[in-house]
N, C-alpha and C positions, 0 to 999 in steps of 0.2 A: 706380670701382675700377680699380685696375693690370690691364693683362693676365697678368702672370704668376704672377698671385692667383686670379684666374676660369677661365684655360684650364686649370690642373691639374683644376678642380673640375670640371670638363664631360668633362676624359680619366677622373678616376678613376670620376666616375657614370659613364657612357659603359661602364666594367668588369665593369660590374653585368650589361649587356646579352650580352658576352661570358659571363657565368659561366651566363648562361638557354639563352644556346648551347648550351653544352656540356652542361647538362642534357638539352635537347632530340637532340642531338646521339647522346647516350647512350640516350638512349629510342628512336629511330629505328633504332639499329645492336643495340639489346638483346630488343626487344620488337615493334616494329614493322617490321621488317627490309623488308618487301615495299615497304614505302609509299612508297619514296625512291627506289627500283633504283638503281643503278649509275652509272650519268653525274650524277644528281642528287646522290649521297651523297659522290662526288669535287669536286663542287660545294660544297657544306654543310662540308667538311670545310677546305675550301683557302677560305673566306669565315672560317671563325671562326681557323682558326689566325691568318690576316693583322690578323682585327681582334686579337685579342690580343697577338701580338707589338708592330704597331705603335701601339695604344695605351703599350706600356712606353714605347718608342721616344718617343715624344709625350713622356711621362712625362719620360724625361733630355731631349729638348730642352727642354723648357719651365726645366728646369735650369739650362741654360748661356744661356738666351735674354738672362737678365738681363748677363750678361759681355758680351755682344755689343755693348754701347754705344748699342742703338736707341732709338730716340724712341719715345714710349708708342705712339703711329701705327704705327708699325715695326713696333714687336712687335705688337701688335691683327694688321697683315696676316699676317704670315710664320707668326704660330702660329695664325690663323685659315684660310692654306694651307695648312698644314700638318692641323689635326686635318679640312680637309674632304678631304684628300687619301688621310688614313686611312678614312672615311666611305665615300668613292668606290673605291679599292680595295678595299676587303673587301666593301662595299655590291655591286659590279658580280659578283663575285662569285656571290652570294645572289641577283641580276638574272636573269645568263644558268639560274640555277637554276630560274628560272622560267618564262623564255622561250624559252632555248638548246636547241638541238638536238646532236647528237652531231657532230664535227668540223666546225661551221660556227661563224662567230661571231656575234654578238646585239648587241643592246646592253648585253648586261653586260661582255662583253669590249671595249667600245669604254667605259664610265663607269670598268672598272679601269685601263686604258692610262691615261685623263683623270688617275685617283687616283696613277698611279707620277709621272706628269710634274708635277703638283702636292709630291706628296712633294721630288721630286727640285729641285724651285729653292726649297721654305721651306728642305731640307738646304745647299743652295748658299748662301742668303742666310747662313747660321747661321755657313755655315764662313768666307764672307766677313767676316762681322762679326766674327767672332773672331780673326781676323787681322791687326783693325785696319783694315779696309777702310772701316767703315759711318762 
């Protein structure tokens, strides 16, 4: 199969998970208010926003991915950086939520850094190739 047939299908499932968030998300801040305090619920809240916005994000790249002139290899890497980079930012997220402590950082702030820098060179390759560079 193409990649730009299969990677939409893993971002839009992928969405799924987002929508259980924000269920959760809403039960946490509705009903169970204590159970998450304060540092953890600024945590839960800045993991799901990220993973939904940059699931869309995934979404329009995988769009123009094909414009870009890659070789099937090409694209397999850059939108398989790309949706790990969504993963890892929003994931690290949901990390430090578990392991973080208040003004220090964890390993979830070190796997979301990992997810921006990943985001940031599948975005570079995308705009290279569209350029006419690849």
């Amino acid at each position: 199969m193409e990649p730009t047939k299969v990677l939409p299908i893993i971002a839009i499932a992928s969405l799924v998970t987002v929508e259980f968030g924000g269920h959760a998300l809403l039960r946490f801040i509705t009903t169970d208010r204590d159970k998450l305090g304060e540092l953890r619920e600024r945590f839960f809240r800045a993991g799901h926003a990220h993973a939904g916005v940059l699931l869309v994000l995934a979404l329009v790249y995988l769009l123009y991915l094909p414009r870009a002139g890659f070789s099937d290899g090409l694209e397999w890497l850059t939108g398989g950086v790309l949706l790990a980079g969504v993963l890892a930012q929003s994931g690290g997220f949901f990390l430090h939520l578990a392991v973080g402590e208040q003004g220090a950082r964890s390993s979830g702030t070190m796997v979301t850094r990992a997810g921006g820098l990943l985001l940031a060179a599948a975005l570079i390759a995308l705009a290279v190739g569209l350029a006419g560079g690849a």
